[in-house]
C-alpha positions in Angstrom: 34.3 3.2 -69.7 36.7 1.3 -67.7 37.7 2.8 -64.6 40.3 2.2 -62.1 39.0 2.7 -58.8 41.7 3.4 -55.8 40.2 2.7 -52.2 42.1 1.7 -49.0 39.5 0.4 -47.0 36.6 -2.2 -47.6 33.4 -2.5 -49.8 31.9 -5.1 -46.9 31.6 -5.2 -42.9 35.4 -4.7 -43.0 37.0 -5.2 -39.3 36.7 -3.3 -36.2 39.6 -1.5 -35.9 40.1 0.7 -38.7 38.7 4.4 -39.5 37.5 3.6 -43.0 34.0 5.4 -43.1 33.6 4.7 -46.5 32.2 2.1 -46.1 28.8 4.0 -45.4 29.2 5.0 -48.9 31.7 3.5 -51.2 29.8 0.6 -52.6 26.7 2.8 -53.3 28.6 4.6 -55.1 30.5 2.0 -57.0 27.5 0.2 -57.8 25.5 3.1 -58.9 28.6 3.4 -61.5 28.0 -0.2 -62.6 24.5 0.0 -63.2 25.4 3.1 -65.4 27.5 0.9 -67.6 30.7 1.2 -66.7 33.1 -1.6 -66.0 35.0 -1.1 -62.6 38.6 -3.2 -61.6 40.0 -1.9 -58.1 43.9 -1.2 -58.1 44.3 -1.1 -54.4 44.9 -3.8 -52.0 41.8 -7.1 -51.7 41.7 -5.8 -47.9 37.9 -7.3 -47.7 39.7 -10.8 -48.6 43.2 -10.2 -46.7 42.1 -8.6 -43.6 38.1 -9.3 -43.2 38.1 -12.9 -45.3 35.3 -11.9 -47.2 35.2 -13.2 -50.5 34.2 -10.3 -53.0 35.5 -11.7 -55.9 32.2 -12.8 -57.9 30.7 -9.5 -57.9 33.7 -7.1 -58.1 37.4 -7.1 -59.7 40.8 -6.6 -58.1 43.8 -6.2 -60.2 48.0 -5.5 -59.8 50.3 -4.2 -61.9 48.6 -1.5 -64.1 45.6 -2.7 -66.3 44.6 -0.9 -68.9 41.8 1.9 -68.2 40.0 4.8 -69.7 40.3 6.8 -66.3 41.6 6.8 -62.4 39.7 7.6 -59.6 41.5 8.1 -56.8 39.7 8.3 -53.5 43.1 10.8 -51.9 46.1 9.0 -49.5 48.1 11.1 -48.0 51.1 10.0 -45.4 50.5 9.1 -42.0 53.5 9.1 -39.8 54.3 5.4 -38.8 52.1 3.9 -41.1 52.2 4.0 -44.9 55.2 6.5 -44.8 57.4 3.4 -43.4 59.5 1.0 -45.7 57.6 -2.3 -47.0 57.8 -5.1 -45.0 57.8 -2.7 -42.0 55.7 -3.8 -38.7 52.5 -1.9 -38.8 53.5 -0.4 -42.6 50.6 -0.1 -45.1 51.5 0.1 -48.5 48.5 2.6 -49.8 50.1 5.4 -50.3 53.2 3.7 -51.7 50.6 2.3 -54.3 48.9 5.7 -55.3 52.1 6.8 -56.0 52.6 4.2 -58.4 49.8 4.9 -60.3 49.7 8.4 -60.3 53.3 7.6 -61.8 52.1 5.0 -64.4 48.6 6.4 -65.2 47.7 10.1 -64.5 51.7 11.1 -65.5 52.9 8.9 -67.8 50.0 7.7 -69.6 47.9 10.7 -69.0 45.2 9.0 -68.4 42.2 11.3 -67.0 42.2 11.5 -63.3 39.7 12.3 -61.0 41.1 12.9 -57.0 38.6 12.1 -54.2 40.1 14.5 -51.7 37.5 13.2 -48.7 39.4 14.1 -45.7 40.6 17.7 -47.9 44.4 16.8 -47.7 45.5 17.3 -51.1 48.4 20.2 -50.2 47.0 23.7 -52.4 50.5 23.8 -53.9 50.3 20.0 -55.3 50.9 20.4 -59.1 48.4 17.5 -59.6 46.1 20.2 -59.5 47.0 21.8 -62.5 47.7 19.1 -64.9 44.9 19.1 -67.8 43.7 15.3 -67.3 43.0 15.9 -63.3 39.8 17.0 -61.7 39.8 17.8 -57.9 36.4 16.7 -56.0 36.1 17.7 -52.2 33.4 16.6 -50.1 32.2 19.9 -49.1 29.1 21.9 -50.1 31.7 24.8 -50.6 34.6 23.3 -52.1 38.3 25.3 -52.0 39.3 27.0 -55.3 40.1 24.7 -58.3 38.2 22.0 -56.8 34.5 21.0 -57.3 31.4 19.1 -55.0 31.2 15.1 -54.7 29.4 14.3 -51.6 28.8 11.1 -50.1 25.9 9.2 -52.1 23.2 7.3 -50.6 21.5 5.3 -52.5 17.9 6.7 -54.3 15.8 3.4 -53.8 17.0 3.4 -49.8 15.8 7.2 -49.3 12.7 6.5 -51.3 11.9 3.2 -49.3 13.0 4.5 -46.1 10.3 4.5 -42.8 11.3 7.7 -40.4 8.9 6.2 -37.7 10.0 2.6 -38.4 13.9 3.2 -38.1 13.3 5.4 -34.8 11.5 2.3 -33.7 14.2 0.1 -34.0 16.6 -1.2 -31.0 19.5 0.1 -30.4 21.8 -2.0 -28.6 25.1 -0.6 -28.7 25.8 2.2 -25.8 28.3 3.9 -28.4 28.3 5.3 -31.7 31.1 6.0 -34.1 32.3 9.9 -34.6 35.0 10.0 -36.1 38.7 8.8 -36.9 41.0 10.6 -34.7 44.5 11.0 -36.6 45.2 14.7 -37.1 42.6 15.5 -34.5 44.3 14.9 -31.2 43.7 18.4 -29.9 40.3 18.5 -30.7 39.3 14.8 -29.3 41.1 15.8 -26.1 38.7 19.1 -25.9 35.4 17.3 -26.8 35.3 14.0 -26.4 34.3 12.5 -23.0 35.1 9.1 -21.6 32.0 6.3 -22.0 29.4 7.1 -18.8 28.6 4.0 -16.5 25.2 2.5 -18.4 23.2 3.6 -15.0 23.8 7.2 -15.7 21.1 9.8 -16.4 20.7 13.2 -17.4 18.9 16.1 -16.4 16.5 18.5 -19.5 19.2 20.7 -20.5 22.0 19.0 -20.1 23.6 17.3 -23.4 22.8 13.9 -23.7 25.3 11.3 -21.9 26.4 13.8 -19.7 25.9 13.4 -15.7 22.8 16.1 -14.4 24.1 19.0 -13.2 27.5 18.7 -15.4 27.7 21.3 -18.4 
């Protein structure tokens, strides 16, 4: 099959300042579909070329317009205020969600071409009538899915489980003092709740406490 693959992020290192933790997953899981068989041309924006300058283009396939395809997969946009629901051309605008509409319009409605949605982030609204058009399928990445909706978790990749040390990647260094948790849009209240400003690098903590946090503090 030929598939038409939405993303709005990047398949390589990507850039720093962007929330797009798909990458930890998204080219497994593209290349896992390749080796299958399949034949895979990306509809969304080149951002690995546009934004990171990394030149993909002699191992994967980006294309406008609408190409022909035997099915969508749509990893799910939804609007975020400022950003992608601003008019083209826009300071800061991002045109992602402006592109899934046009080929939800072109492909999954008009064409009827079989859709699968990627809800990752589960923001799909319950009363979208996507969800009961015959040529869509609704995948969550949940153990328990909502109604209507089935399981696609985040893949790793067999060969890297099967190859994989415990004792030898506990061993390794670890030089940066912070580690990613998390994009924060939509989570405000809960970042101001848990979160904790970085410690100075000379703090320690006492058995008990959680790690990071200065002895005695709770």
């Amino acid at each position: 099959m030929r598939l038409g693959y939405s993303f709005w992020g990047f398949l390589g290192p990507g850039i720093t300042d962007t929330p797009d933790g798909g990458r930890s997953h998204r080219r497994t899981l593209i290349d896992g579909l390749a080796a299958a068989g399949h034949s895979i041309v990306f509809v969304q924006e080149n951002r690995d070329l546009t934004e990171a300058g990394h030149d993909l283009g002699g191992c994967y396939a980006w294309e406008a317009g609408l190409p022909g395809i035997d099915a969508l997969v749509l990893e799910w946009r939804w609007p975020v205020p400022g950003r992608n629901t601003t008019l083209c051309g826009t300071p800061g605008h991002t045109c992602d969600l402006h592109r899934q509409h046009e080929l939800l319009t072109g492909y999954t409605i008009g064409q009827q071409v079989p859709t699968i949605i990627w809800d990752k982030d589960l923001q799909l609204p319950t009363i979208s009538r996507l969800r009961s058009l015959p040529n869509v399928a609704v995948c969550e990445a949940a153990l328990q899915p909502g109604p209507g909706a089935v399981s696609l978790l985040f893949p790793v990749a067999d060969d890297d489980l099967d190859h994989a040390d415990p004792a030898a990647l506990a061993a390794k260094p670890r030089p940066l003092p912070l580690v990613y948790i998390g994009n924060q849009y939509d989570r405000d209240e809960a970042f101001s709740d848990f979160s904790h400003p970085p410690l100075p690098a000379t703090t320690t903590a006492s058995p008990g406490n959680g790690p990071g946090l200065p002895a005695g503090r709770t």
